[in-house]
Phi, psi and omega in degrees: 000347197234057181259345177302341212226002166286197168240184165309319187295320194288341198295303196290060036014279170286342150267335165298339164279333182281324140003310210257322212269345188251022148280350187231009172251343191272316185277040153232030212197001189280292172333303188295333197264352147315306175291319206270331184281317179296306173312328165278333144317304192292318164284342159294310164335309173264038182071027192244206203177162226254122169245173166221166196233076188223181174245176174036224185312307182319319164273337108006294192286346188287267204331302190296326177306306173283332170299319174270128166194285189282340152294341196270321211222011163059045165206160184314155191276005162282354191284307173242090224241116182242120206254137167246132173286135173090018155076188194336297199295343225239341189289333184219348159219139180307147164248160191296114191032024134327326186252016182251019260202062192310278195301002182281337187276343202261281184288017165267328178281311154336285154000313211249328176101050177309150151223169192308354188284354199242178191254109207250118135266109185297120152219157215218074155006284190282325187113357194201042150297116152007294186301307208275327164319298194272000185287289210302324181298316179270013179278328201278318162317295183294356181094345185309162202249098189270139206221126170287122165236149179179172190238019177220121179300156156087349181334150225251303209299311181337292170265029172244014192256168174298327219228068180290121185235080195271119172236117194242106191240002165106178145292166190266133193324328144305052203317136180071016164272077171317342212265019206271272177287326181307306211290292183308322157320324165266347168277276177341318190269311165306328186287322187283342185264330186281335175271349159294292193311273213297313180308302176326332194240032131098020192275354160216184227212143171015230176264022186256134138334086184266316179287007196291148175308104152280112207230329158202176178346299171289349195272325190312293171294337148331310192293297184322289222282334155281338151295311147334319177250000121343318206198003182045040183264200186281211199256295192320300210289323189292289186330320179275344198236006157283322189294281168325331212236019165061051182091331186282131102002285187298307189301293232275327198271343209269342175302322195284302190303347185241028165046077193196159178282201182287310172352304202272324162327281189324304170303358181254342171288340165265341171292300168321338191035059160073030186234100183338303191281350165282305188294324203261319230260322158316311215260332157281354189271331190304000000 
């Protein structure tokens, strides 16, 4: 109540202890985001995709989630789809009752051409925005497999999803200012369902970006220092067989590793549905 009357230190003071508290309202969410992480395997597997759905902040963090997925994981920027109520203009200036707007949530989905392969996720701080309400009436219509993030249990958005994901993380040091523990709480929980998916359906090598897009200078050396440390060659040899592999990474590491030309790499790589450790691990079984 007396934030107005801190000093700097006390304000960053008292929010990093509040802070503290949403790594640990998010691991009482682990089961659930888990469950959420298959069901998006699984869709991705079968060709669907994966969307999110919020207003303000909440839709922002969609967006940003879904924009790096293809540089970071090599797929299309369709794959991964973050709809912010009132569309784009919306990303840096509100639009006026967008996110109370049940069918605008409805015709954004509409839009894109849902079908039932895909996964739709609503998130909502408060738990009841309107926009993320009507996507989800018409998701559940089509069979899609529907999934909530919010920060209030017992949620409007919760309960109207298959897969309810409550991270009750308290009030904010700001009153009403989501974008603060809430805000952090929905990143954490996004970072977890796009990077399980992915790992899962074979988008990375150990702990390495095996798919990563090299697109400028750093990714170039990126691209190397993941191979290099995949297979333990030089610098030269990672270069040449990235080169060779016409750019991929994964075609290039699965070359060194399984001592084989691209051909044959790629086919194993198809055997395989793209999972690197797989592709190496047939050519010792043979």
């Amino acid at each position: 109540m007396n934030l107005d009357q801190m000093t700097p230190l006390e304000i960053v003071t008292a929010m990093n202890r509040e802070d503290r508290k949403v790594p640990e309202a998010v691991e009482k969410c682990l089961p659930q985001i888990a469950e959420l992480v298959s069901a998006v395997e699984k869709a991705f597997m079968e060709g669907g995709r994966l969307f999110y759905m919020g207003a303000g902040t909440s839709g922002r963090l969609g967006v940003l989630d879904a924009s790096e997925c293809p540089p970071t994981y090599g797929v299309p920027a369709e794959m991964v789809v973050g709809l912010i109520a009132g569309g784009d203009i919306a990303l840096r200036n509100p639009v006026e009752g967008a996110e109370d707007d049940r069918t605008l949530g409805r015709k954004d989905l509409e839009e894109r051409n849902l079908t039932a392969k895909d996964v739709v996720v609503g998130i909502a701080a408060s738990g009841r925005t309107p926009y993320v309400l009507g996507g989800f009436e018409y998701a559940k219509s089509l069979g899609c497999v529907t999934a909530a993030v919010s920060c209030n249990v017992g949620s409007a958005i919760g309960q109207a999803a298959d897969i309810a994901i409550e991270a009750e993380v308290g009030p904010e040091v700001l009153t009403g200012s989501t974008r603060l523990k809430s805000g952090t709480a929905q990143k954490m929980i996004l970072n977890m369902i796009t990077t399980a998916s992915m790992v899962r359906i074979g988008k990375a090598y150990q702990n390495l970006m095996i798919d990563v897009v090299q697109s400028n200078e750093k990714l170039h050396t990126r691209a190397e220092n993941i191979a290099m440390d995949a297979t333990g060659v030089s610098r030269e040899e990672a270069r040449r067989a990235i080169d060779e592999a016409g750019g991929s990474v994964k075609l290039a590491v699965t070359m060194l590793l399984a001592e084989c030309d691209v051909e044959t790499a790629r086919g194993l790589l198809e055997k395989s549905r793209g999972h690197v450790r797989e592709a190496i691990q047939s050519i010792s079984r043979r």
